[in-house]
N, C-alpha and C positions, 0 to 999 in steps of 0.2 A: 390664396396661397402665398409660399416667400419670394422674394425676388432673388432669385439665382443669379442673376448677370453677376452680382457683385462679389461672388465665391473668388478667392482665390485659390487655386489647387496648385497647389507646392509639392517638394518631399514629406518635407512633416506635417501630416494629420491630425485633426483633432483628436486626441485619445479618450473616446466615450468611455466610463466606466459604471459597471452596473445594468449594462442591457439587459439582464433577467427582470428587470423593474418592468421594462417595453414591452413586452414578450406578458408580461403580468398584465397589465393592463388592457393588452391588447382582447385576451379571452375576457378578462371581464368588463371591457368595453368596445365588444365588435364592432359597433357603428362608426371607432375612430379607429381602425383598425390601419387604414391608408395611410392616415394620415398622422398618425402617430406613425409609420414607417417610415413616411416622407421625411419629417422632419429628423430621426435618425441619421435619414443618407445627408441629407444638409449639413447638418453638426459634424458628421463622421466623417465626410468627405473633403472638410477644409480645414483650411490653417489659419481662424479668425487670430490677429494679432493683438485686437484690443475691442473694449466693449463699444465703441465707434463702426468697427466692420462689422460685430454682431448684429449691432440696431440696421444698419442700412441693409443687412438681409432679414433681419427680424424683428421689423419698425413695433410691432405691440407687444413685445418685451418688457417686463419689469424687474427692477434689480440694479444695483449696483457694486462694487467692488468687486467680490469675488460671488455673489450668489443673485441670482437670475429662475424667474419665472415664465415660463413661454405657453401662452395659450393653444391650445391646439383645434385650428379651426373647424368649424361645422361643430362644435362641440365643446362642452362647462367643464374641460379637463385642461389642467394648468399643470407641466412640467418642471418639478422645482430643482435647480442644478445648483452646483458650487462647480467654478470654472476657472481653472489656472492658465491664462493666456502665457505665458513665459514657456511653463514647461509643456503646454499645450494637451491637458486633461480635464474632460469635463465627466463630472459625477453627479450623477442621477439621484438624486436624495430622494426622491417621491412621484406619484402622479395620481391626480387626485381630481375630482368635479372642486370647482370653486369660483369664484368672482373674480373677475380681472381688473 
């Protein structure tokens, strides 16, 4: 799983957009159904400043600039996001089985 310690919980949250993508996924892949929930309340519930606090909660992340991959574990499904740290919204372009 991620490591939580390093969450910073502020006023401003990360603004997920696109949760019908999670919600998609999730039926047509119950087996990550947890854990594709888990990693939701992570992303939704902090205020990552920069892609440095992403990786030290989300060390097997791939991506850089503004667009990020996050594998979801127990499972060949990879979250592919574009993520604006300034204005603090992350959008869910896809989620799909793939190779990490």
């Amino acid at each position: 799983m991620y490591a939580v310690s390093s969450l910073n919980f502020g006023d401003i949250r990360l603004n997920v957009v696109a949760v019908d993508k999670i919600k998609e996924a999730q039926v047509r892949y119950p087996a990550a159904f947890k854990n594709l929930q888990g990693w939701y309340q992570i992303l939704s519930q902090s205020n990552f400043h920069s892609e440095e606090e992403l990786r030290a909660t989300f060390g097997d992340m791939r991506g850089f600039n503004f667009k990020y991959k996050f594998p979801i574990p127990e499972s060949t499904l990879l979250v592919y996001t574009l993520i604006n740290f300034e204005s603090q919204v992350a959008y869910i372009e896809e989620i799909k089985p793939g190779n990490h």
